[in-house]
C-alpha positions in Angstrom: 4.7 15.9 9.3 4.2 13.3 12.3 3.0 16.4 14.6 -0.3 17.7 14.5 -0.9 22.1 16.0 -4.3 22.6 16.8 -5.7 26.2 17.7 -8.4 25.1 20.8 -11.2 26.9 19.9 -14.5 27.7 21.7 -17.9 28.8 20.5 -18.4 31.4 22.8 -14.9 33.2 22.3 -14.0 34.6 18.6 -10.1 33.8 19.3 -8.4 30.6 20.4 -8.2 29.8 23.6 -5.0 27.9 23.4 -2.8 25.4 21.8 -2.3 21.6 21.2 0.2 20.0 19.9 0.8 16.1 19.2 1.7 13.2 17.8 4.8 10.8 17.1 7.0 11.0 20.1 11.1 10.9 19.6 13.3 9.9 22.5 15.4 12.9 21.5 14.9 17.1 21.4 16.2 17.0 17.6 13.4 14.7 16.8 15.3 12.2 15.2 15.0 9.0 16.9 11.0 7.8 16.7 10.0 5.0 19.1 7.5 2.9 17.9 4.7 2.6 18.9 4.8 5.9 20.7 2.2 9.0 20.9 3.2 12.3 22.5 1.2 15.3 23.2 4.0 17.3 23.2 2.6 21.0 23.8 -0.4 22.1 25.7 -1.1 25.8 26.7 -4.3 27.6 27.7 -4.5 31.3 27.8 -4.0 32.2 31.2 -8.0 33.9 31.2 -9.3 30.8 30.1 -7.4 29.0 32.5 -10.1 26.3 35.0 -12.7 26.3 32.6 -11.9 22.8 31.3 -11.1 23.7 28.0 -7.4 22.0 28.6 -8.6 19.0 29.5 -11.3 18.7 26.7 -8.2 19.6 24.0 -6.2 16.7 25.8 -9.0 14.1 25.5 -9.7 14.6 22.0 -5.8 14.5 21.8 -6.1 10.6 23.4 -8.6 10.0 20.8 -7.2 10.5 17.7 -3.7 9.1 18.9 -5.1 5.9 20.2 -6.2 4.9 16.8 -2.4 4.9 15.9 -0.3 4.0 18.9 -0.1 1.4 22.0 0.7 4.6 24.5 0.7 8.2 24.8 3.0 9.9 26.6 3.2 14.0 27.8 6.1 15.5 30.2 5.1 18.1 32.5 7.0 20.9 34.3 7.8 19.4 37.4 6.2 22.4 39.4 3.0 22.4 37.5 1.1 20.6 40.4 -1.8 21.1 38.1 -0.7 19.8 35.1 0.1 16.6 36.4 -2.9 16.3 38.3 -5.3 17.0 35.1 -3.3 14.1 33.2 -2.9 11.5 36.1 -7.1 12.1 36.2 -7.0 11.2 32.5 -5.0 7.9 33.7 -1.3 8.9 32.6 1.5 7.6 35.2 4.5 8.7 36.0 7.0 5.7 34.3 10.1 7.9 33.8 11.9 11.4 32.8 12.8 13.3 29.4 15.4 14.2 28.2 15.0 17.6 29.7 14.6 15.4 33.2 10.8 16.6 33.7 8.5 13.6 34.2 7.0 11.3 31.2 3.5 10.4 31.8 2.5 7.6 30.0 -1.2 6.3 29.0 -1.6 3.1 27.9 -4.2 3.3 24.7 -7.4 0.9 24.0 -5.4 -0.3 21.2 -2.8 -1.9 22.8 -5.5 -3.7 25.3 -6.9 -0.9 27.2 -6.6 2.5 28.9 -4.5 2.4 32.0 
């Protein structure tokens, strides 16, 4: 119940164009162990024809907004390949600060709540 899955819709398509997902993140895969304080957006995919058309990166700010009314940071882990990825969230002002526990890099955003966006 702490995760939100959002279709991404767009006007000019009748299907979705991809996914979101978000919400409490867990320091663990079973999602057992919350940590306070803690956002994630946890799943982000964009059908691969819709790719570079900024739809991702529209889903991920809307994303920062609703889970920067609840949480101090927001974090999202990346496939370390994904050069792309990474640099569409480090433009959005996510960091690098650690890894998973899948050892692909945590991004972290620091939320207006918690004294502004970093």
């Amino acid at each position: 119940p702490e995760i939100a899955l959002r279709l991404i819709m767009v006007d000019e398509h009748k299907d979705p164009v991809g996914i979101i997902a978000f919400g409490q993140h867990f320091a663990d895969e079973d999602l057992s162990v919350p940590r306070p304080g803690v956002g994630e957006i946890i799943h982000l995919v964009i059908d691969e024809r819709q790719q570079d058309r900024g739809y991702g990166r529209q889903a991920v700010q809307l994303a920062i907004s609703q889970l920067q009314e609840n949480y101090d940071r927001i974090v999202i882990a990346h496939d370390p390949d994904n050069a792309v990825a990474r640099g569409l969230y480090e433009s959005l002002g996510f960091r690098q600060f650690t890894e998973n526990y899948d050892g692909d890099p945590l991004l972290e955003l620091i939320t207006k709540r918690s004294g502004g966006v970093r």
